[in-house]
C-alpha positions as CSV (number, residue, x, y, z in Angstrom):
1,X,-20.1,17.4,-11.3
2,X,-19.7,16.4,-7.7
3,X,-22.3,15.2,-5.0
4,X,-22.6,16.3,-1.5
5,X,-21.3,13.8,0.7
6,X,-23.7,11.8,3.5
7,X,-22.9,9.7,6.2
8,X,-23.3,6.5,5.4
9,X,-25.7,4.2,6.9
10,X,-23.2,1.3,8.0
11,X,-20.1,3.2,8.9
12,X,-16.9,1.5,9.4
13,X,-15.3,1.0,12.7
14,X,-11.8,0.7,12.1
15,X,-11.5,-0.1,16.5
16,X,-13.7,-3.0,15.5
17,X,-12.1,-6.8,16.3
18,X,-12.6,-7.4,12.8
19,X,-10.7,-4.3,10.9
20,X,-7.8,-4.7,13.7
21,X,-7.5,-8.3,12.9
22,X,-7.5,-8.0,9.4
23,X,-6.5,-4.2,8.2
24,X,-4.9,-5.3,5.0
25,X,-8.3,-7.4,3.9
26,X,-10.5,-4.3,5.4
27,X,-8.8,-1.5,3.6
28,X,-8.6,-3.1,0.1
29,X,-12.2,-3.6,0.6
30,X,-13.1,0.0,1.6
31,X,-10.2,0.8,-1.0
32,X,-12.1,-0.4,-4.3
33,X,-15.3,0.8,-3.0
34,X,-17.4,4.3,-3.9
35,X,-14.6,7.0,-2.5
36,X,-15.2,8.2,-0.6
37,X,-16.3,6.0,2.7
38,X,-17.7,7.1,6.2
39,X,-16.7,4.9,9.1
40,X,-16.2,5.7,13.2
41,X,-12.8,5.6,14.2
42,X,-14.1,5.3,17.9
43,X,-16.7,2.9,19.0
44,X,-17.4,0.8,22.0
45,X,-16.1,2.3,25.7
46,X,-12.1,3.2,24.9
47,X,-13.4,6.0,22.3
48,X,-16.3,8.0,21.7
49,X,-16.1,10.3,18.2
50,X,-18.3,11.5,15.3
51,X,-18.5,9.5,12.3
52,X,-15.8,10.5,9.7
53,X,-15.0,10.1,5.8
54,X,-12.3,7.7,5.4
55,X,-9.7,8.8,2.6
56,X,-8.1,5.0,1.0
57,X,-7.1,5.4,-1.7
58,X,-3.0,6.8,-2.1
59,X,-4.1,10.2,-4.3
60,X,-7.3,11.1,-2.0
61,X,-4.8,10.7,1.3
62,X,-2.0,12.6,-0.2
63,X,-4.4,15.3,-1.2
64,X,-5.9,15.0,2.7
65,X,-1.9,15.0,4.0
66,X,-1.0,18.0,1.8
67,X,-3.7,20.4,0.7
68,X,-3.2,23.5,3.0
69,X,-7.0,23.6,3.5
70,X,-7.3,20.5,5.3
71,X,-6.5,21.5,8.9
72,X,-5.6,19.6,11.9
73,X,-8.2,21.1,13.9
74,X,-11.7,21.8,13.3
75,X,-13.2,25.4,12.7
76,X,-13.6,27.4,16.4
77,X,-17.1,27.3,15.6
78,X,-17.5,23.9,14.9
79,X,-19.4,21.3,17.8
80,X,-16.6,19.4,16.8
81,X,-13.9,21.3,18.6
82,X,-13.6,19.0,21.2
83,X,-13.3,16.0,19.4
84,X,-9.5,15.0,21.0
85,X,-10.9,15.7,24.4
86,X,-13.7,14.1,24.0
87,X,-11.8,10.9,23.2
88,X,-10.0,10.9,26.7
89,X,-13.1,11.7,28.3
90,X,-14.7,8.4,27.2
91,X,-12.1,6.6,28.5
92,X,-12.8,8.5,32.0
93,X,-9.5,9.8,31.6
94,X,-8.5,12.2,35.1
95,X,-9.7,15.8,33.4
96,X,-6.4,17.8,34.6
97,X,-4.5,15.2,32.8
98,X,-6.5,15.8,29.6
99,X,-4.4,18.8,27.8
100,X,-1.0,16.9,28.0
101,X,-2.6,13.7,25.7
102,X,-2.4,16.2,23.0
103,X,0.8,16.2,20.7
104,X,1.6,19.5,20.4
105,X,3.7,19.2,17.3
106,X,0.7,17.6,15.1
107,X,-2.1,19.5,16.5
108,X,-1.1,23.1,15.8
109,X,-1.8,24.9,12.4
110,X,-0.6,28.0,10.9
111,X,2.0,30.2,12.7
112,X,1.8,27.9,15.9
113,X,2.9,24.9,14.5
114,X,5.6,26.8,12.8
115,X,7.1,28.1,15.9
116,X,7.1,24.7,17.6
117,X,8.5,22.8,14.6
118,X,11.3,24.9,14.2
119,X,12.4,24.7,17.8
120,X,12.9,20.8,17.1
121,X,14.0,20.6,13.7
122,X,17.5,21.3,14.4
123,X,18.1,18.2,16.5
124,X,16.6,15.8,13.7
125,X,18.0,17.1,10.9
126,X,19.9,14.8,8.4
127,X,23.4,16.0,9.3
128,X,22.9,15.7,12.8
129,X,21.4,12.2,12.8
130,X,23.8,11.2,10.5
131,X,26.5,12.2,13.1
132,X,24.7,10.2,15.8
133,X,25.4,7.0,13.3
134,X,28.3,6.0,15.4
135,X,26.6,6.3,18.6
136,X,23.8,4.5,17.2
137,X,26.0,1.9,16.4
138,X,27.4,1.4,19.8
139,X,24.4,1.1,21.2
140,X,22.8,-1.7,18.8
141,X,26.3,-3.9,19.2
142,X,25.7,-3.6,23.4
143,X,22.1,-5.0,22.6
144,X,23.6,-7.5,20.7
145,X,26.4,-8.6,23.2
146,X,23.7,-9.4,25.8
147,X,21.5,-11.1,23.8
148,X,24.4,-13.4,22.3
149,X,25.1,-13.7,26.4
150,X,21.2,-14.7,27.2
151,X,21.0,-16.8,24.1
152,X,24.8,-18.7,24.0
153,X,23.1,-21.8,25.6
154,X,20.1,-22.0,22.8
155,X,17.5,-20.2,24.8
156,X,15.5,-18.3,22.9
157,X,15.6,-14.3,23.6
158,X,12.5,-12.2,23.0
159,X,13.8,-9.4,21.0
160,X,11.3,-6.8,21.2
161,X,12.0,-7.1,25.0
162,X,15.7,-7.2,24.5
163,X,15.9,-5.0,21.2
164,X,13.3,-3.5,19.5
165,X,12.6,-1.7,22.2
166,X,15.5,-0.4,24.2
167,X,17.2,0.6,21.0
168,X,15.4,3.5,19.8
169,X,14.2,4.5,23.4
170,X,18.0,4.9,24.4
171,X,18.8,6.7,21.3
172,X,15.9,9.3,21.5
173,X,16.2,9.9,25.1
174,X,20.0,10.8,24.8
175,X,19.2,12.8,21.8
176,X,16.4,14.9,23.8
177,X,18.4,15.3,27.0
178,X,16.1,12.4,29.6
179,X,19.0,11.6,32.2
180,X,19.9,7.7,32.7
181,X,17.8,8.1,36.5
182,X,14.7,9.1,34.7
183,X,14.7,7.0,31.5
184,X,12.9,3.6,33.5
185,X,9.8,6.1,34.3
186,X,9.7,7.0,30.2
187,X,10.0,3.2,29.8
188,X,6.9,2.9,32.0
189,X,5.4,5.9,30.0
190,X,5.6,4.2,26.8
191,X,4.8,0.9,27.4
192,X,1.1,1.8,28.7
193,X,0.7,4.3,25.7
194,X,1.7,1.4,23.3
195,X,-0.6,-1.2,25.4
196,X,-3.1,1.6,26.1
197,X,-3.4,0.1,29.3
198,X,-5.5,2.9,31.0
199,X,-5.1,2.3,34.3
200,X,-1.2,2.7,33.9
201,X,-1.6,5.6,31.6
202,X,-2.3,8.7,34.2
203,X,0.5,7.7,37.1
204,X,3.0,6.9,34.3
205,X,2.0,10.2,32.9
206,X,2.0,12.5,36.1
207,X,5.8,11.2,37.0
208,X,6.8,12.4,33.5
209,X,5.7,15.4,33.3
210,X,7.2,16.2,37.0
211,X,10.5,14.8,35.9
212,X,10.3,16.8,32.5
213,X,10.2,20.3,34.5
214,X,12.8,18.6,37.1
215,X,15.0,18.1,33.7
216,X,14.0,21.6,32.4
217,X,15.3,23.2,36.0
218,X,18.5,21.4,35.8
219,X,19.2,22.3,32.4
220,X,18.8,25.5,33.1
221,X,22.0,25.6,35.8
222,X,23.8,23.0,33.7
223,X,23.7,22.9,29.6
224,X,24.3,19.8,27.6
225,X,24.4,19.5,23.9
226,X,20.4,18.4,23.7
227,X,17.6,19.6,22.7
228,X,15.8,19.9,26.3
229,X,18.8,22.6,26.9
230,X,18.2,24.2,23.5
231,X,14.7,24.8,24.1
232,X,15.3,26.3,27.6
233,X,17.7,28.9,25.9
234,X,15.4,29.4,23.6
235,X,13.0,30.4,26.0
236,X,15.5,32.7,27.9
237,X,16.4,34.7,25.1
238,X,12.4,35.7,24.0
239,X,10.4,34.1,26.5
240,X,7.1,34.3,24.4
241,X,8.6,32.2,22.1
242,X,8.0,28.8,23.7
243,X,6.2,28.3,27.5
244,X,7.1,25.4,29.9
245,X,4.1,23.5,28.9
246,X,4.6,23.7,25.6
247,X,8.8,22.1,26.0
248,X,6.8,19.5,28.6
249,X,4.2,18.4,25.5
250,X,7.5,18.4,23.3
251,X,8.8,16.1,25.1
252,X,5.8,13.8,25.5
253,X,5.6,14.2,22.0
254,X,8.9,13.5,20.2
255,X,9.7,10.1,23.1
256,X,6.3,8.7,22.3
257,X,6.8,9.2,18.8
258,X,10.7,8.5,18.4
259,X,10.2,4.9,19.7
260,X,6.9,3.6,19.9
261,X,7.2,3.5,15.9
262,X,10.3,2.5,15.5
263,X,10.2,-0.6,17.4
264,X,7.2,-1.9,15.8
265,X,9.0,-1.5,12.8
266,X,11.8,-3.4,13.5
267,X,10.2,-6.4,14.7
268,X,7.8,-6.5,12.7
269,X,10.3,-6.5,9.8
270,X,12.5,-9.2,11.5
271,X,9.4,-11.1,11.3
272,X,8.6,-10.0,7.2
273,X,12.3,-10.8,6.1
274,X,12.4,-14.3,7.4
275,X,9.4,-15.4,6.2
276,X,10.6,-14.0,2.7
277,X,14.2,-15.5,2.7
278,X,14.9,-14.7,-0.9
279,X,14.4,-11.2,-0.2
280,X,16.5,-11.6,2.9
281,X,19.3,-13.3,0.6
282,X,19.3,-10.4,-1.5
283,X,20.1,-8.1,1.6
284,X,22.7,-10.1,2.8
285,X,24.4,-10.6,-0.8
286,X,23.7,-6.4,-1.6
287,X,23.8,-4.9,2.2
288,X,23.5,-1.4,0.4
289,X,20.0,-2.5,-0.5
290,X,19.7,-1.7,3.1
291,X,18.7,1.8,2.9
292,X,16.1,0.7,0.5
293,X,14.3,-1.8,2.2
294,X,13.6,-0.2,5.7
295,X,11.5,2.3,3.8
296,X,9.8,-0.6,1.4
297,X,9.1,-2.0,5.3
298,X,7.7,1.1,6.5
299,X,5.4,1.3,3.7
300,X,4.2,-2.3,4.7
301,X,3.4,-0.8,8.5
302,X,3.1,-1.0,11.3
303,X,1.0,3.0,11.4
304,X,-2.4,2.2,10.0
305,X,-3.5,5.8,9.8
306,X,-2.7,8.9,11.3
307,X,-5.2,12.0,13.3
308,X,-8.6,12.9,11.1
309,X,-7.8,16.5,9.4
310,X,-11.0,19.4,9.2
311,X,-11.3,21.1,6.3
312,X,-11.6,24.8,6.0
313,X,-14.1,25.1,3.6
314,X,-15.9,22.8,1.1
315,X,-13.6,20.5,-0.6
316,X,-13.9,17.8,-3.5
317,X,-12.4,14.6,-2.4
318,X,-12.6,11.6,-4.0
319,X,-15.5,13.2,-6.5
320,X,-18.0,14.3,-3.8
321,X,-18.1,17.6,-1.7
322,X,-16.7,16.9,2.3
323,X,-18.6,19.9,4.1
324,X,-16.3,22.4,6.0
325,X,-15.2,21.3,9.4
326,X,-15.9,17.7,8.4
327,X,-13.7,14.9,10.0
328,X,-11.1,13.2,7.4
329,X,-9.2,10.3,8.5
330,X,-6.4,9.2,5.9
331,X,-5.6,5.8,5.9
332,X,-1.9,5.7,5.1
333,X,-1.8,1.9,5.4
334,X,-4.1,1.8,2.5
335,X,-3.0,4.3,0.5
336,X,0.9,2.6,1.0
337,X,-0.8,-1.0,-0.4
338,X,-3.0,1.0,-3.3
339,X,-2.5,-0.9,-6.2
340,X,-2.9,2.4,-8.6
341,X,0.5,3.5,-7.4
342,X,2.5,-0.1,-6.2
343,X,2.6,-2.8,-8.3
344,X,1.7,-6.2,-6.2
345,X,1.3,-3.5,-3.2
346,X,1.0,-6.6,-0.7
347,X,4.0,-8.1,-1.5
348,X,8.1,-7.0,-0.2
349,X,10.6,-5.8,-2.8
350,X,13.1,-4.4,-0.7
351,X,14.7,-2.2,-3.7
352,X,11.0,-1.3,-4.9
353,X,11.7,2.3,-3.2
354,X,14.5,5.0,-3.9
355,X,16.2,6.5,-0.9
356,X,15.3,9.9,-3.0
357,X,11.9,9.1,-3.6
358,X,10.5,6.9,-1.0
359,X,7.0,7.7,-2.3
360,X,5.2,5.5,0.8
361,X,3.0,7.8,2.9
362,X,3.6,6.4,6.6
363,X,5.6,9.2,7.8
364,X,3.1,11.8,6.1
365,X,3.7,14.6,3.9
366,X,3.0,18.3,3.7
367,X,3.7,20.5,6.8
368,X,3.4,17.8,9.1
369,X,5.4,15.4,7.6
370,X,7.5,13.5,10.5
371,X,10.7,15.2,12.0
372,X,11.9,12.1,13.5
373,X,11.7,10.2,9.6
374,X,15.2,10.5,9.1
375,X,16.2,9.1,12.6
376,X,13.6,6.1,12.5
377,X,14.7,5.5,9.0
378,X,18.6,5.0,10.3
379,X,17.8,3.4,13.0
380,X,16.4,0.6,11.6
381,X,19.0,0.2,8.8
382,X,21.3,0.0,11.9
383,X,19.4,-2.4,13.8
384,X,18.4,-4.8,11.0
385,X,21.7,-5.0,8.9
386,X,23.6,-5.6,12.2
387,X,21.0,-8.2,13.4
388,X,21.3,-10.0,10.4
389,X,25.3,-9.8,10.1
390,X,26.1,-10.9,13.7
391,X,23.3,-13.9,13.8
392,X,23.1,-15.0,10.4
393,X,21.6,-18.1,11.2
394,X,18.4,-16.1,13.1
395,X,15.7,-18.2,13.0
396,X,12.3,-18.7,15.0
397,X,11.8,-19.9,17.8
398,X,8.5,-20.9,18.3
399,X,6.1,-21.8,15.0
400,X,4.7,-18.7,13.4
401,X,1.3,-19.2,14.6
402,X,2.2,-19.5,18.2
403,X,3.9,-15.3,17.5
404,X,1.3,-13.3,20.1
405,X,0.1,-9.8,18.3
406,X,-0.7,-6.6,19.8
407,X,-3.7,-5.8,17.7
408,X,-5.1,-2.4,18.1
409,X,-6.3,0.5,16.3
410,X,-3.7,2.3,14.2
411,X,-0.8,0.0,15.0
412,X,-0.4,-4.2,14.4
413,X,2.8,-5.1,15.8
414,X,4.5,-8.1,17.8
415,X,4.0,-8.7,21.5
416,X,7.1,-10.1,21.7
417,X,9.7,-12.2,19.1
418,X,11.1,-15.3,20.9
419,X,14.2,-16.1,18.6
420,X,17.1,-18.4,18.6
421,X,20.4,-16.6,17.8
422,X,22.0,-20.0,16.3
């Protein structure tokens, strides 16, 4: 027999100083408590939302991630069909700007999100990242060559500044079609998004989306091998089957999302694998545990949890009833450290996870499971073996506690990494 669920009367802010802090502590707590739990994911003046259940614990997310009637949008009749706009309009976010924060990829259902997915999918597909291996490559050894340059006299070199970051933004960028000239105003774009900086946010925004239809013009005129061009052809041969606003908020959404993540999660696993040098030894001595361990450090962050789904109709979760068109948020960083499906869930094992079963839920699962998984997941093999191999004697450079954090809801990652190369 299940009960109806009811808000609770202390609901968790997970934007809270506290939870951003401490989100390992906080979700073990909520974890082992009553499922499910209610919390706000928006308090205080950056965001303004409804109280919603929070899913914790790994079966009730996966259920959340993958059960076709949990929906990424609430029912048209819902008061809650504003909820994403609402979230920008606390921030007094400029109103025409408003439309173009949503990620159109993630926020569709049904036949929509089917028609935009497969207009990406082919440039992320396993064979085709696989053949960008060698450019990859090239890229991370440049990165390299100018840090060894800035750091042959013993100075320390920040390398999120220097590597974490320019990596994966160059590699997505060429693999979307963003021209060298425009790729310093994307730089700009993601920065503020990653800071949240508002001010920064709408100029930074505006420039993009004129250079995206600038890129879209000149594609048209002259085709490259990219996506940008493929989705302009696309459109020429049935032009209902993808408008310019929709390729602009493709864009937005596959450059946010193809490096923001990605650099957290290599620094933040530079950081993990050298305060665990055992595990570190193992890699070096068995490089092919490589492919391994970037997912085992995936599961460990740095995505916290990932947009609330609305469920169609009434659905048991967690042994109560959530009411259709109720707000779900699943918490994928606590479902990844749920002790009922890893053993010593806090702790790195780098071959703990297969390459065929990865089982961690930070990329998601179900229909909107992450295109870019299998270019993040690469990427960072690339970047971390090589980092590794040509500095084996990496080392801080400053004493741990001294390491500045970016702590804010749905990410924890490193300001910056300040490391000596020798």
């Amino acid at each position: 027999m299940t009960a109806t669920a009811k808000p609770s009367a202390k609901p968790v802010d997970l934007f809270s100083p506290e939870v951003v802090a401490d989100p390992f502590g906080w979700y073990a707590r909520l974890r082992e408590e009553p499922l499910p739990h209610t919390g706000t994911l928006n308090l205080g003046t950056m965001m303004g939302g409804p109280d919603m259940w929070l899913a914790t614990r790994y079966e009730d997310v996966l259920t959340v991630l993958t059960d076709p009637r949990f929906l990424t949008n609430p029912p048209a009749d819902s008061p809650l069909a504003d909820i994403r706009d609402g979230v920008f309009k606390a921030m007094n976010f400029p109103e025409d700007l408003i439309p173009w924060m949503a990620n159109k990829l993630n926020t569709a259902d049904g036949e929509d999100h089917t028609r935009l997915r497969k207009l990406v999918s082919y440039a992320l597909t396993a064979r085709r990242v696989n053949a960008l291996r060698p450019r990859v490559e090239k890229i991370t050894e440049d990165l390299f060559d100018r840090m060894a340059e800035q750091g042959k006299d013993g100075s320390p070199v920040d390398i999120v500044e220097e590597f974490c970051f320019p990596l994966p933004v160059t590699v997505i960028c060429e693999l979307v079609g963003i021209d060298e000239p425009d790729r310093a105003a994307w730089h700009a774009w993601g920065n503020a998004m990653a800071t949240m900086d508002g001010p920064k946010i709408p100029p930074a925004l505006r420039e993009c989306i004129a250079l995206s239809r600038e890129l879209m013009a000149r594609r048209r005129v002259e085709p490259k091998d990219d996506l940008v061009t493929a989705l302009v052809q696309a459109q020429a041969d049935d032009p209902g089957r993808v408008s310019d606003d929709e390729i602009v908020g493709i864009l937005f959404s596959l450059v946010t999302a193809g490096h923001q993540t990605t650099t957290y999660l290599i620094g933040n696993s530079v950081l993990f694998l050298l305060e665990q040098p055992e595990q570190l030894a193992r890699l070096k001595a068995e490089p092919a545990l490589w492919a391994q361990a970037v997912r085992e450090l995936q599961r460990l962050g740095p995505l916290q949890f990932t947009q609330a789904r609305f469920p169609s109709e009434d659905v048991e979760l967690g042994g109560v009833t959530i009411p259709r068109g109720t707000p779900v948020a699943p918490l994928l960083l606590a479902a990844n450290t749920d002790p009922r499906k890893f053993p010593e869930p806090d702790k790195l094992v780098v071959d703990r996870l297969s390459v065929a079963n990865e089982m961690h839920l930070s990329f998601g699962k179900g229909i909107h499971r992450c295109l870019g998984q299998h270019l993040a997941y690469q990427e960072a093999e690339v970047a971390l073996h090589g980092l590794f191999t040509r500095f084996p004697d990496l080392a801080l450079a400053v004493p741990r506690d001294e390491i500045p954090w970016i702590l804010r809801p749905a990410f924890t990652r490193t300001k910056t990494l300040p490391l000596k190369l020798a």
